[in-house]
C-alpha positions in Angstrom: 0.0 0.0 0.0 1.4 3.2 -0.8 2.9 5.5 2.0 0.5 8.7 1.3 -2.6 6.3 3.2 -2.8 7.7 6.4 -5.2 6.7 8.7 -6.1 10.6 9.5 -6.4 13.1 7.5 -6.2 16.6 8.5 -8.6 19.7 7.2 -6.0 21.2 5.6 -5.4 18.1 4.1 -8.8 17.9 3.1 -8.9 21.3 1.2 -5.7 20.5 -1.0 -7.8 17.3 -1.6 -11.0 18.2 -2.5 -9.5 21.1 -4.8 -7.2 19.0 -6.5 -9.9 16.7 -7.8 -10.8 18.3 -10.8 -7.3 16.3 -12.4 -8.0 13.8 -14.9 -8.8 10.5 -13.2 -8.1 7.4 -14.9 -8.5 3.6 -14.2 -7.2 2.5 -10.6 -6.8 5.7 -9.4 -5.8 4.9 -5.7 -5.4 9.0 -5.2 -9.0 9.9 -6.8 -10.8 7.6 -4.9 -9.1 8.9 -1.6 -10.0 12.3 -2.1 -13.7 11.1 -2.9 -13.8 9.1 0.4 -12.5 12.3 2.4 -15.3 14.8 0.2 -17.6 12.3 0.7 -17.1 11.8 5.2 -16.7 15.5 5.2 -20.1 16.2 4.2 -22.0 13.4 5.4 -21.8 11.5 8.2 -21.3 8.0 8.2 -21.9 6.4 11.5 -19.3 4.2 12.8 -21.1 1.0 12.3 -21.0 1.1 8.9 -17.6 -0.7 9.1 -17.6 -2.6 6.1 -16.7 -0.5 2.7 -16.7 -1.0 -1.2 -16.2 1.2 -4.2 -16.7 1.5 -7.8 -15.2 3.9 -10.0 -16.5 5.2 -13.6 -15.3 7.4 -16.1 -17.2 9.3 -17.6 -15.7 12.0 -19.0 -16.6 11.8 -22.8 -20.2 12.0 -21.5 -20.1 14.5 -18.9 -17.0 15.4 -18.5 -16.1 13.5 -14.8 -15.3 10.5 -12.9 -17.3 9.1 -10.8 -16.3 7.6 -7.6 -19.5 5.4 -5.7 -19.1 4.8 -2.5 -20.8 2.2 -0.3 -21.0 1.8 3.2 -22.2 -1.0 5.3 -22.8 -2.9 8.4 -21.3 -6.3 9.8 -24.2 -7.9 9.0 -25.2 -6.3 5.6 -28.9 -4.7 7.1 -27.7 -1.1 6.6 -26.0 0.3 3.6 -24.9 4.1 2.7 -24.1 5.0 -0.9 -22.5 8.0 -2.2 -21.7 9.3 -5.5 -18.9 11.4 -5.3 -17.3 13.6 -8.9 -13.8 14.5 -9.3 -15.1 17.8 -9.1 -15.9 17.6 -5.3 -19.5 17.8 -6.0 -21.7 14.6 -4.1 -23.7 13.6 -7.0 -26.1 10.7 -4.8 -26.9 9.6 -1.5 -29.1 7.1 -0.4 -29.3 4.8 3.1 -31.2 1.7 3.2 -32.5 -0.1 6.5 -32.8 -3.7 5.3 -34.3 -4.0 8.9 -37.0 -1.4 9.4 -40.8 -2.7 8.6 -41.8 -1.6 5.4 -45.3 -1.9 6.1 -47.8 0.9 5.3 -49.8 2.3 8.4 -52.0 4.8 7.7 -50.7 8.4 9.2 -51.0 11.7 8.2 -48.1 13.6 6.8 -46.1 16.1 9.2 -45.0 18.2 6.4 -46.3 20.9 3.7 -45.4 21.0 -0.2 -43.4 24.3 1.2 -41.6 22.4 3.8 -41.0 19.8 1.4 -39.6 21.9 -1.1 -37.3 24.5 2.0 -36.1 21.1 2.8 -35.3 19.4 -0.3 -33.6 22.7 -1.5 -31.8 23.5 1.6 -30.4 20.0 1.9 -29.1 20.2 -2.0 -27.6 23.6 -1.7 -26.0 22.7 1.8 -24.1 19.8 0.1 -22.6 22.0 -2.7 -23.2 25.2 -1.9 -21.5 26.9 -5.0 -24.6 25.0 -7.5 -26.4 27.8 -5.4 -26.5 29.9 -8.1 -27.7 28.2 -10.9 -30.8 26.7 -8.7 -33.1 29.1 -7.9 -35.7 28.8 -5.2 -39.1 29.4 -7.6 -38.0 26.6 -10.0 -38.3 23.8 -6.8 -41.0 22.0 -7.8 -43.1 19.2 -6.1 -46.3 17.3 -6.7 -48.8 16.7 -4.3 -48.5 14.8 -0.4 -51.1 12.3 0.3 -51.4 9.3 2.8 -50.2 6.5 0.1 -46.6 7.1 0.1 -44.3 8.1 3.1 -41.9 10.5 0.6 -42.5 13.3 -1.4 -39.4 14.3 -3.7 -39.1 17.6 -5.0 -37.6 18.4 -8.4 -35.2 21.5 -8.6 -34.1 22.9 -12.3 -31.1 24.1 -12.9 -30.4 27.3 -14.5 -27.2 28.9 -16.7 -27.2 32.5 -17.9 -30.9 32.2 -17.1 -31.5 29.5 -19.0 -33.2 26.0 -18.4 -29.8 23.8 -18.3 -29.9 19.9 -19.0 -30.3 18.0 -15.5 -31.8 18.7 -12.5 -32.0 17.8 -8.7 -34.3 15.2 -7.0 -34.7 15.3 -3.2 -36.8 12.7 -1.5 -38.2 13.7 1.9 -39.8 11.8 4.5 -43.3 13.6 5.1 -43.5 12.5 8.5 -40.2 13.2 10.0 -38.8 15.6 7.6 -35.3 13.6 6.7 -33.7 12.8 3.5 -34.4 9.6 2.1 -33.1 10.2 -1.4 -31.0 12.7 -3.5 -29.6 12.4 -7.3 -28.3 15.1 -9.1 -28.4 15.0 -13.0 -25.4 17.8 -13.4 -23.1 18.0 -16.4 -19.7 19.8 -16.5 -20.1 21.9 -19.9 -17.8 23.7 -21.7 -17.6 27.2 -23.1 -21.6 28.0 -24.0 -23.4 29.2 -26.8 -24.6 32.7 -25.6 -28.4 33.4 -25.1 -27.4 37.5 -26.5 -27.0 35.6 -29.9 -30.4 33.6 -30.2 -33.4 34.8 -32.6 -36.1 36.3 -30.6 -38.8 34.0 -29.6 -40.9 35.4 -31.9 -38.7 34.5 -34.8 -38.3 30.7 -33.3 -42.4 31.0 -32.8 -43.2 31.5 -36.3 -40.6 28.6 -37.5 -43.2 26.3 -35.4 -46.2 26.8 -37.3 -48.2 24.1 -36.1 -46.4 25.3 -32.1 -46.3 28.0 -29.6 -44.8 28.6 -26.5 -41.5 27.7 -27.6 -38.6 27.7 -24.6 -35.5 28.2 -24.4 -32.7 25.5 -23.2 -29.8 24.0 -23.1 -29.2 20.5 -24.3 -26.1 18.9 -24.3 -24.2 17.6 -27.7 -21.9 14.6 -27.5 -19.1 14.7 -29.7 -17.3 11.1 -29.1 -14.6 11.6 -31.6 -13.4 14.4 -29.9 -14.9 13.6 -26.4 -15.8 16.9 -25.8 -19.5 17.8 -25.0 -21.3 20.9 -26.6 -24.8 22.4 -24.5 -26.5 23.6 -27.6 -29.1 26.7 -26.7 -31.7 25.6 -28.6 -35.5 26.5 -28.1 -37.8 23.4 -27.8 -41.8 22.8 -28.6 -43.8 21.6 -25.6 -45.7 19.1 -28.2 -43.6 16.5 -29.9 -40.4 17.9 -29.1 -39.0 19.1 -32.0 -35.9 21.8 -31.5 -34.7 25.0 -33.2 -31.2 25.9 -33.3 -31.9 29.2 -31.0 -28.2 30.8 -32.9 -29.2 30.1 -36.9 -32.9 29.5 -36.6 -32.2 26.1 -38.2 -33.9 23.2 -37.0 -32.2 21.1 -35.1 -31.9 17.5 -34.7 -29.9 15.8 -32.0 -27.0 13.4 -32.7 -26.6 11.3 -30.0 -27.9 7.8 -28.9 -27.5 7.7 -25.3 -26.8 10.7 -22.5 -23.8 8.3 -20.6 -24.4 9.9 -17.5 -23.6 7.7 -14.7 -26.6 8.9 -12.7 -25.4 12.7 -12.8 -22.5 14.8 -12.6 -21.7 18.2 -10.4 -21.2 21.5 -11.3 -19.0 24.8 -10.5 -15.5 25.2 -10.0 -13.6 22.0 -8.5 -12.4 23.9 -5.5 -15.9 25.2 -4.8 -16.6 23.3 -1.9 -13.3 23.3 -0.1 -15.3 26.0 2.8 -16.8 22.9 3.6 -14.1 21.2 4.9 -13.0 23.7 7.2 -15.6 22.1 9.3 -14.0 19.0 9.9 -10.9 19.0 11.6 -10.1 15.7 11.1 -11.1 13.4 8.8 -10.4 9.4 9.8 -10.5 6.6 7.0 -11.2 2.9 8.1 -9.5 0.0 7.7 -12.0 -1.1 5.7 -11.7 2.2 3.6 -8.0 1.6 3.3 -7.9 -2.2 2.5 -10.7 -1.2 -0.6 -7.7 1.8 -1.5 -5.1 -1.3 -1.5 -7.2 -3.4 -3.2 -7.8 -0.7 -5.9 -4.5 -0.2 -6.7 -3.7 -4.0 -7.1 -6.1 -3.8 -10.2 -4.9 -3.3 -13.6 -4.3 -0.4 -14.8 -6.6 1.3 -18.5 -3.0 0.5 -20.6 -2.3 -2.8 -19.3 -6.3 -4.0 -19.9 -6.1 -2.2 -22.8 -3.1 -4.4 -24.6 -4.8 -7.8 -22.8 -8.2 -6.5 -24.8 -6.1 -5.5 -28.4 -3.4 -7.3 -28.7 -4.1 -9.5 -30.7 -7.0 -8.2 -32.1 -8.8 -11.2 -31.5 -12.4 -9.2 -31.1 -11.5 -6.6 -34.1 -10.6 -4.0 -32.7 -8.2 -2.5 -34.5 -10.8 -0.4 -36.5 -12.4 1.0 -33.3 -12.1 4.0 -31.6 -11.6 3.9 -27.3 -13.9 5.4 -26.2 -13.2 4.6 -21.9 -13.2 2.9 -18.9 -15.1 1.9 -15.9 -14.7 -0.5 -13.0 -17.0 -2.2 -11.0 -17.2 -4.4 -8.7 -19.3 -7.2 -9.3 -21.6 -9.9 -7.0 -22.7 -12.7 -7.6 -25.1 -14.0 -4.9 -23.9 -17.4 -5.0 -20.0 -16.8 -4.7 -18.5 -15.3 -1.6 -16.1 -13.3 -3.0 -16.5 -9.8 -4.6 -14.1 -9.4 -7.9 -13.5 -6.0 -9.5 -14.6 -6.2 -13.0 -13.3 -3.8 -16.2 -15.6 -2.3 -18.6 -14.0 -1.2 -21.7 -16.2 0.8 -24.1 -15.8 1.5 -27.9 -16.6 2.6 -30.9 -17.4 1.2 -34.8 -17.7 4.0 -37.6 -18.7 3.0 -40.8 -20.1 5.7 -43.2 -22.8 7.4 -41.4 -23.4 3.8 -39.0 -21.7 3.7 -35.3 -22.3 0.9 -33.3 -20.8 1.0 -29.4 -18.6 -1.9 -28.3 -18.0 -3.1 -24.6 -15.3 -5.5 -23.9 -16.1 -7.4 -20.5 -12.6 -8.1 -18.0 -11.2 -9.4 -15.0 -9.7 -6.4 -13.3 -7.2 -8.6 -11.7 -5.6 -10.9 -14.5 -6.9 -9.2 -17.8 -9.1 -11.8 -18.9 -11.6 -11.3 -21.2 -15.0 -12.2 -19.4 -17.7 -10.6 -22.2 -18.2 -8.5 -25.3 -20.5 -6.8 -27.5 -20.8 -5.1 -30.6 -23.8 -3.4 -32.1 -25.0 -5.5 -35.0 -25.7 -4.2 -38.6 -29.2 -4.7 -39.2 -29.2 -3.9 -42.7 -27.7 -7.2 -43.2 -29.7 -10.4 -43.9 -28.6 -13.9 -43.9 -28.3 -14.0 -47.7 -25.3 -11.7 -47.2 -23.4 -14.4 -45.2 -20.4 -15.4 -46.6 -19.5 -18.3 -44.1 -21.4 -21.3 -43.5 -22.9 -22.2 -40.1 -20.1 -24.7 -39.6 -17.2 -22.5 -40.8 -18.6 -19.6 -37.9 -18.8 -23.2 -35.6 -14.9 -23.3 -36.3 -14.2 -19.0 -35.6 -15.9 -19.5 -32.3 -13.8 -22.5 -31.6 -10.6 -21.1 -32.5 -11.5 -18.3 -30.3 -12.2 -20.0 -27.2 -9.7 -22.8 -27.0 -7.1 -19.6 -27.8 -8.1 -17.3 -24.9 -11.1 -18.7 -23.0 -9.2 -20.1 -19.5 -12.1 -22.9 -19.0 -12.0 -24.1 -22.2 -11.0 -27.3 -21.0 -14.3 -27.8 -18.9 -16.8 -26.7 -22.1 -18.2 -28.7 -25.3 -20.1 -26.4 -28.3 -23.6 -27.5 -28.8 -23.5 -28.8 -32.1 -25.8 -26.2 -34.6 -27.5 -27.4 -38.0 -27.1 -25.3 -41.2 -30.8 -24.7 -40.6 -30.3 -23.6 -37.3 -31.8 -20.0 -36.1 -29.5 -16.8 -36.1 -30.3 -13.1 -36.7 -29.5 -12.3 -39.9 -25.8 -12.9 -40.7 -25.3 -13.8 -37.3 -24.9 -16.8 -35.5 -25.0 -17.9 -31.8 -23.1 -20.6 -30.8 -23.2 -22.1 -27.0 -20.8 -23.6 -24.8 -22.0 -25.6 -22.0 -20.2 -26.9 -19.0 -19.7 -30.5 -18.3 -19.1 -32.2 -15.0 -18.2 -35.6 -15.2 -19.2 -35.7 -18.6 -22.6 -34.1 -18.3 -23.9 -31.1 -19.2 -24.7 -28.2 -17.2 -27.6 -26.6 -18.8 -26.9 -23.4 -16.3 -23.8 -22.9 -17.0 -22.2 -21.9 -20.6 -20.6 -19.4 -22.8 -22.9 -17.8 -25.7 -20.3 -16.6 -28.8 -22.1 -14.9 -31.7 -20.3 -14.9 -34.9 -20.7 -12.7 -37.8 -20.8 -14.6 -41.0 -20.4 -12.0 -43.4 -17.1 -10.6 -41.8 -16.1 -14.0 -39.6 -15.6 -11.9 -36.2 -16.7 -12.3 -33.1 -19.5 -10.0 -32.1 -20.5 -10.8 -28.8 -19.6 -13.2 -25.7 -21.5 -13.8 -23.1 -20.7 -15.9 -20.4 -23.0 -17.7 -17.3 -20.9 -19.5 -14.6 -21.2 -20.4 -10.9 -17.9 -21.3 -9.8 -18.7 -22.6 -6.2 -20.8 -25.4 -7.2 -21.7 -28.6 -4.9 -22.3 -31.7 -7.4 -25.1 -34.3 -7.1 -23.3 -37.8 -7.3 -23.1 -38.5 -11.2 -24.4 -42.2 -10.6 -28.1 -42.1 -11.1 -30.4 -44.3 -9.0 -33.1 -44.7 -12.0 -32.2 -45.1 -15.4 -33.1 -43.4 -18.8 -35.5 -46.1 -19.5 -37.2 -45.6 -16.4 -37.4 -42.2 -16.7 -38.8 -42.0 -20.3 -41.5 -44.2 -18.8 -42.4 -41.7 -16.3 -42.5 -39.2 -18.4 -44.9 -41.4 -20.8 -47.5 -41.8 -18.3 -51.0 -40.4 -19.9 -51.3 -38.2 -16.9 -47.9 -36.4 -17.5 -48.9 -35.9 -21.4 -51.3 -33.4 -23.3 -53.0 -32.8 -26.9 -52.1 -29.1 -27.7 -52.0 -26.6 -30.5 -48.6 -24.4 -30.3 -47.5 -21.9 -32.6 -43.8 -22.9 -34.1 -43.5 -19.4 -35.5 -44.7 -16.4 -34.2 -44.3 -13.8 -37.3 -47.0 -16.4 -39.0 -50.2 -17.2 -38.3 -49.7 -21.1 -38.1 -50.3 -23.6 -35.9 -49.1 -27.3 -35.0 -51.1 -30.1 -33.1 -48.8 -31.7 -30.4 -48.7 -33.9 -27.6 -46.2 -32.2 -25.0 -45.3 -33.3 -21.2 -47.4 -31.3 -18.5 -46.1 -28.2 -17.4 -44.0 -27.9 -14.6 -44.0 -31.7 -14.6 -41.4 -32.2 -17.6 -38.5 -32.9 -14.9 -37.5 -36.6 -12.9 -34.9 -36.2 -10.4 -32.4 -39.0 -11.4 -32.1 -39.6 -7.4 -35.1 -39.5 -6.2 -37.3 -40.4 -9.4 -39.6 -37.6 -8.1 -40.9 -35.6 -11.0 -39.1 -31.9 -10.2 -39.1 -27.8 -11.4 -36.7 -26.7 -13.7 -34.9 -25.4 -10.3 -34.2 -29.5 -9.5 -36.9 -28.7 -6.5 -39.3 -31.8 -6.0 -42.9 -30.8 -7.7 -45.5 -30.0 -5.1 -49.0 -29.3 -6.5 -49.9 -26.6 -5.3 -54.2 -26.1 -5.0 -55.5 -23.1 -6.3 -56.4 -20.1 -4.3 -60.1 -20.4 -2.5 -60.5 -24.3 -2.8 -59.0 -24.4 0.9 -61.1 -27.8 1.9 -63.5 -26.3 5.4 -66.1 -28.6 6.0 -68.3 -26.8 9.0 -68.3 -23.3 7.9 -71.3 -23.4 5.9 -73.9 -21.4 6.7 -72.3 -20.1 10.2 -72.5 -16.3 10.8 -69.1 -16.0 9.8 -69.1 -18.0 6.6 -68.2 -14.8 4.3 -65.6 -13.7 6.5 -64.1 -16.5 7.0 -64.3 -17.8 3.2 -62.9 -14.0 2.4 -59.7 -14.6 4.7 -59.0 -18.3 3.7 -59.0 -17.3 0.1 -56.6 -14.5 -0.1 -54.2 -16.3 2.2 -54.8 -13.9 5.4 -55.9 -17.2 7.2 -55.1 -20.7 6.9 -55.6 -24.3 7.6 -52.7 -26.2 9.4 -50.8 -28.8 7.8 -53.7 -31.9 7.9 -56.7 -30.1 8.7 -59.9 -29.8 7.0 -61.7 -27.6 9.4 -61.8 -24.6 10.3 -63.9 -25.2 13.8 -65.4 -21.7 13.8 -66.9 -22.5 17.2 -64.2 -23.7 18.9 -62.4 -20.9 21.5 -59.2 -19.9 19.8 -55.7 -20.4 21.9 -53.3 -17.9 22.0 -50.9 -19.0 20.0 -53.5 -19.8 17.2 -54.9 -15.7 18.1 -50.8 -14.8 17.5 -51.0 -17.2 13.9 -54.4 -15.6 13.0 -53.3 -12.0 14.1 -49.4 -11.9 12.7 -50.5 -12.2 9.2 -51.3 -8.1 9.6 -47.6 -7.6 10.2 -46.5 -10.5 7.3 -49.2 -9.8 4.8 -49.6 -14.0 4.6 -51.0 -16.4 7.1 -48.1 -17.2 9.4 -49.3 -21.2 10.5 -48.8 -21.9 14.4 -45.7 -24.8 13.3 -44.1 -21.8 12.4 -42.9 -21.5 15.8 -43.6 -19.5 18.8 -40.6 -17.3 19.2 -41.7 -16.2 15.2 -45.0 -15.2 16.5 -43.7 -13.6 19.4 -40.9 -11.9 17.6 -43.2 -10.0 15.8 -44.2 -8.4 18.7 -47.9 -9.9 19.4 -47.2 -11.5 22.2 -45.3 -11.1 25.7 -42.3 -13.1 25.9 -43.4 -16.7 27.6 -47.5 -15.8 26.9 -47.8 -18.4 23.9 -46.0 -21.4 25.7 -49.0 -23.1 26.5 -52.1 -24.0 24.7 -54.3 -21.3 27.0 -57.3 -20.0 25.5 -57.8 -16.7 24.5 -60.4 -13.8 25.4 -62.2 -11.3 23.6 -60.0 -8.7 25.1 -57.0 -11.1 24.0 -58.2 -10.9 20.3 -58.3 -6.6 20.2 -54.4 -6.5 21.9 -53.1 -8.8 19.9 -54.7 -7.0 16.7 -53.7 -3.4 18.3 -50.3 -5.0 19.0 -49.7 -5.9 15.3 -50.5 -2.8 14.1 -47.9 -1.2 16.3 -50.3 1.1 18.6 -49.1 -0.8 22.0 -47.5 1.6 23.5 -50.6 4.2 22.5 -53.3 1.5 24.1 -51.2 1.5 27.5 -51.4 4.8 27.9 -53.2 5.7 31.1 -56.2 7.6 32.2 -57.3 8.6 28.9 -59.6 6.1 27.0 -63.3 5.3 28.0 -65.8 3.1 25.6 -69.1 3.0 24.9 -69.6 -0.4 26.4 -72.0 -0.7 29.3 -69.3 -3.8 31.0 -66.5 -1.4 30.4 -65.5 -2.2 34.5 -65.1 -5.7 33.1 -62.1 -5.4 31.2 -59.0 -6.0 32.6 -56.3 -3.1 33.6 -54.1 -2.5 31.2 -56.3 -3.4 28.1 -59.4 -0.9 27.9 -57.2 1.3 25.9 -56.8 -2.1 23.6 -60.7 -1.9 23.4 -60.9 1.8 22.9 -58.7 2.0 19.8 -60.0 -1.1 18.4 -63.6 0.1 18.6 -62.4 3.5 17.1 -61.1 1.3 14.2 -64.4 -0.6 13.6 -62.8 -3.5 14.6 -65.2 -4.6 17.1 -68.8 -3.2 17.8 -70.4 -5.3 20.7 -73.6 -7.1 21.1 -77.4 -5.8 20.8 -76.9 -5.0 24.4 -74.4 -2.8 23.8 -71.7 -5.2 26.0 -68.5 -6.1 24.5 -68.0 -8.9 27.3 -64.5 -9.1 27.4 -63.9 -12.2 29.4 -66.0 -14.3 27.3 -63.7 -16.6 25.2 -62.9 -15.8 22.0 -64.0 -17.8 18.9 -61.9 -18.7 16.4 -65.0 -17.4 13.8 -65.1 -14.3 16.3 -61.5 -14.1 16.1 -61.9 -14.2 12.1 -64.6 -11.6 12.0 -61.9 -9.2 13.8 -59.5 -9.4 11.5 -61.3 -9.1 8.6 -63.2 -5.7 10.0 -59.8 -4.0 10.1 -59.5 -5.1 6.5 -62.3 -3.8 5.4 -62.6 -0.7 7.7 
């Protein structure tokens, strides 16, 4: 690791870091992403239990004219994360912090906040982060919709103005509306050049009357991408709120865009690179993990853009000698199924021929250089009568390739493609599975495309799991045995399909059953495509109940058994509406408001007590519930327990209100201000009366429904 890291970092430090970040980045850049950490801590605070850290880093300066350093925080055990987008300007581009942890559930609440204080707060929070985009956002362009009860956030949008003039990109701040923090901020923010000048543009009127079927023309910026000279042009241009067509605001001409894509890398920062360095002064000292420093070391053991660059063109294996480099990005990728997190390269270029461009992006190992993917645009104006290589002779370029430079060639056989087999156009797909003891892994394989007009390589594509855990290869029924399983009439149907799609033709089949066209080879047990055994599954509402027909509470109950909020346990076929209810079957019934899904009683008590239902130790036992049990538990799951034990403030309406126990009328109060319960023609609730299971039911469902 290099001798610069130091473990603190002081403000002085920090200004001479933070203004020197405007210098060209390039790939592992150990120093960039140093400075972005400091920017980054300096401005918002991440707590010290976010102790584990990762980082990506993009370039994207032919697109808008910065590198992007993204920066992600988390805890030990993964439940909390903090991201940050930092720019070599200095500016922070995103942040966002996810609680894997907190309940997601939506409780009805009214909001805290007004549009204004939505929009004071979403502005203040944007300008406080980079102060110098001050300027060029002005306070009567924040904009937000309207705040109702379905969502928690409200995110206001604020424009972004230069020499008074809409600019491309803008600000998004997501507030909570209940609390007032920041939940979410992005900025779409490019770095332009010098700028066409608004003194220069035909009048409005002038632009106006080249619309003729228009008015209200405006006048903005949009941005030009010129990739062969990676520089990036904001045209001033005026644009029609109809269809979106564009006059050049300098010549009066008409004006088309040229670019395919804006290659922003979720939004860049703006003013001068030392703008923010004030900020800083704050922080006295500024302390970088070991986390922070082991991701810095592990950085700078990556390749380098020149050396990936010579793995990736010499020898031009791919074509690319005809292509102009257009940049580089890293990235560190996951897959869910391997442990360890590699750094991968993404290498980006570009085709020109005549007036065609098609991007290219080569695929690497960021560690050893290998060549893990590729794409190339294809040339659609191509049709398989232009190939001038036969499907077999493509077979052999794709071979050549991979035994040449693919390091698990070794463990891979080419599936074996007819002359008649299907391609798009002049281009052919071959596939390379994996095989394991001699058989094939249909999950695992390399896809090469060839072109067989020009005989390269167009694209790559590769699906691999590396820690794998093999089945034994010694099957306990045989093929025979297995096509007679699969021959059973039961397994078989008489279908019409459709071979082709683009005609309107059909073919009369017999196929195997869908999802039962899979035999484990161990088990003989007819499986998914997953290898999971094949459980029939009964269709929603035929949930067998045998006693509720005709009871009081046959539509409630029917209602909650058929979209799931109720069940049967494993076995049963009754309901037994009349029977009293247990606690622990109350906690079951009552937990599917917190799990949106009936949660059965074998699921365990400390699951139904977890969820905060229950008092520790209450559902050991089998000990029948009471009415009063049934509105706690329900008030409980909701999340109101501490509001119904409040004291000395609820009464009801109920004429046995001295009947119900102490500490639960406020239980009662809340649940009959919710409609959950009414009482009986007597106007007695009768609290210490047991509590059905179809009175349990009928509960349940009146929250639902109320």
């Amino acid at each position: 690791m290099k001798s610069y890291f130091k473990r603190f970092i002081s403000a002085a430090a920090v200004l001479f870091l933070i203004s020197t970040l405007f210098v060209p980045v390039y790939a592992a850049d150990t120093d960039g992403l140093e400075t972005a950490i400091v920017a980054a801590k300096s401005k918002i605070n991440v707590p010290d239990e976010y102790s584990k850290f990762t980082s990506d880093i993009s370039d994207e300066t032919s697109s808008s004219g910065a590198v992007y350093y993204n920066l992600n925080w988390t805890t030990e055990d993964d439940s909390k994360e903090i991201q940050i987008s930092v720019s070599s300007y200095g500016d922070i581009i995103s942040y966002s912090q996810y609680d894997r942890s907190a309940s997601d559930e939506d409780q009805k609440e009214l909001p805290r906040l007004s549009v204004e204080d939505v929009k004071n707060t979403a502005y203040n929070y944007a300008i406080g982060l980079n102060p110098s985009w001050a300027e060029q956002l002005p306070f009567d362009k924040v904009d937000c919709g309207q705040i109702g009860i379905d969502s928690r956030n409200a995110t206001a949008y604020i424009r972004r103005y230069v020499n008074g003039v809409s600019f491309y990109g803008s600000i998004g701040v997501s507030v909570d509306v209940r609390d007032g923090s920041i939940t979410n901020y992005w900025a779409n923010w490019s770095y332009p050049g010098e700028l066409e000048d608004p003194a220069g543009a035909i009048s409005a009127s002038d632009a106006a009357a080249k619309f003729e079927e228009y008015n209200t023309p405006e006048l903005v910026y949009v941005n030009d991408y010129d990739y062969e000279n990676k520089t990036v042009t904001a045209k001033l241009v005026y644009k029609t709120d109809g269809e979106a067509s564009e006059i050049d605001a300098i010549t009066g001409e008409k004006y088309e865009r040229t670019y395919s894509y804006s290659g922003s890398a979720g939004g860049s920062g703006g003013g001068s690179a030392n703008s923010d360095a004030a900020t800083a002064e704050e922080s006295s000292e500024i302390q970088l993990t070991e986390e922070e420093l082991a991701n810095l070391g592990e950085v700078e053991a990556l390749l380098n853009e020149a050396e990936l660059r010579t793995k990736a063109e010499e020898p031009d294996a791919l074509g690319l000698s005809g292509a102009e480099y257009s940049g580089i990005s890293y990235r560190r990728y996951t897959n869910n199924f391997d442990a360890e997190q590699k750094y991968r390269a993404y290498l980006d270029y570009t085709f020109r021929d005549g007036e065609n461009e098609y991007g290219a992006r080569i695929t690497m190992d960021a560690e050893t250089g290998e060549i893990l993917g590729f794409y190339r645009g294809y040339d659609y104006s191509l049709t398989a009568d232009d190939a001038a290589l036969t499907v077999e002779e493509g077979r052999g370029v794709a071979e050549d390739y991979m035994s040449a430079y693919y390091s698990k060639y070794s463990l891979i056989k080419i599936e074996e493609p007819g002359e008649d087999a299907v391609r798009y156009n002049p281009y052919q797909r071959y596939v390379f599975y994996r095989y394991t003891d001699g058989i094939r892994n249909e999950d695992n394989y390399v896809m090469v495309t060839v072109d067989l007009c020009g005989g390269g390589i167009v694209s790559l594509y590769e699906n691999w799991d590396y820690n794998t855990v093999y089945e034994s290869s010694q099957p306990v029924i045989d093929a025979a045995r297995a096509d007679e399983l699969f021959a059973q009439e039961e397994n078989i149907s008489l279908e019409y399909i459709k071979p082709d799609y683009g005609k309107n033709e059909y073919k009369l089949v017999y196929s195997l059953d869908n999802p039962r066209n899979y035999i484990s080879a161990v088990s003989g047990a007819f499986t998914d495509s997953n290898g999971e055994e094949y459980v029939e599954t009964p269709a929603q509402g035929v949930t067998v109940t045998n006693d509720i027909a005709g009871h009081y509470a046959e539509e409630q109950i029917k209602t909650l058994l058929y979209y799931n909020v109720l069940g049967l346990e494993d076995g049963a076929e009754s309901f037994r509406p009349d029977d009293i209810i247990t606690k622990r079957e109350l906690a079951s019934f009552v937990a599917s408001l917190r799990r949106k899904s009936y949660v059965p009683v074998a699921s365990g008590v400390d699951s139904l007590e977890s969820s905060g239902i229950a008092e520790e130790g209450e559902l050991e036992s089998d000990d029948p519930a009471k009415r009063e049990d049934g509105v706690k538990y329900i008030i409980n799951a909701l999340g109101y327990k501490e509001v119904a034990m409040l004291e000395g403030i609820y009464t009801t309406p109920f004429l046995d209100e001295a009947e119900i126990s102490q500490g639960y009328i406020g239980y009662v109060a809340l649940a009959k201000g919710m409609n959950i319960i009414s009482g009986d023609e007597n106007s007695r609730f009768n609290p210490q009366e047991g509590l059905t299971r179809a009175d349990a039911a009928i509960m349940i469902y009146n929250y639902l429904v109320n």
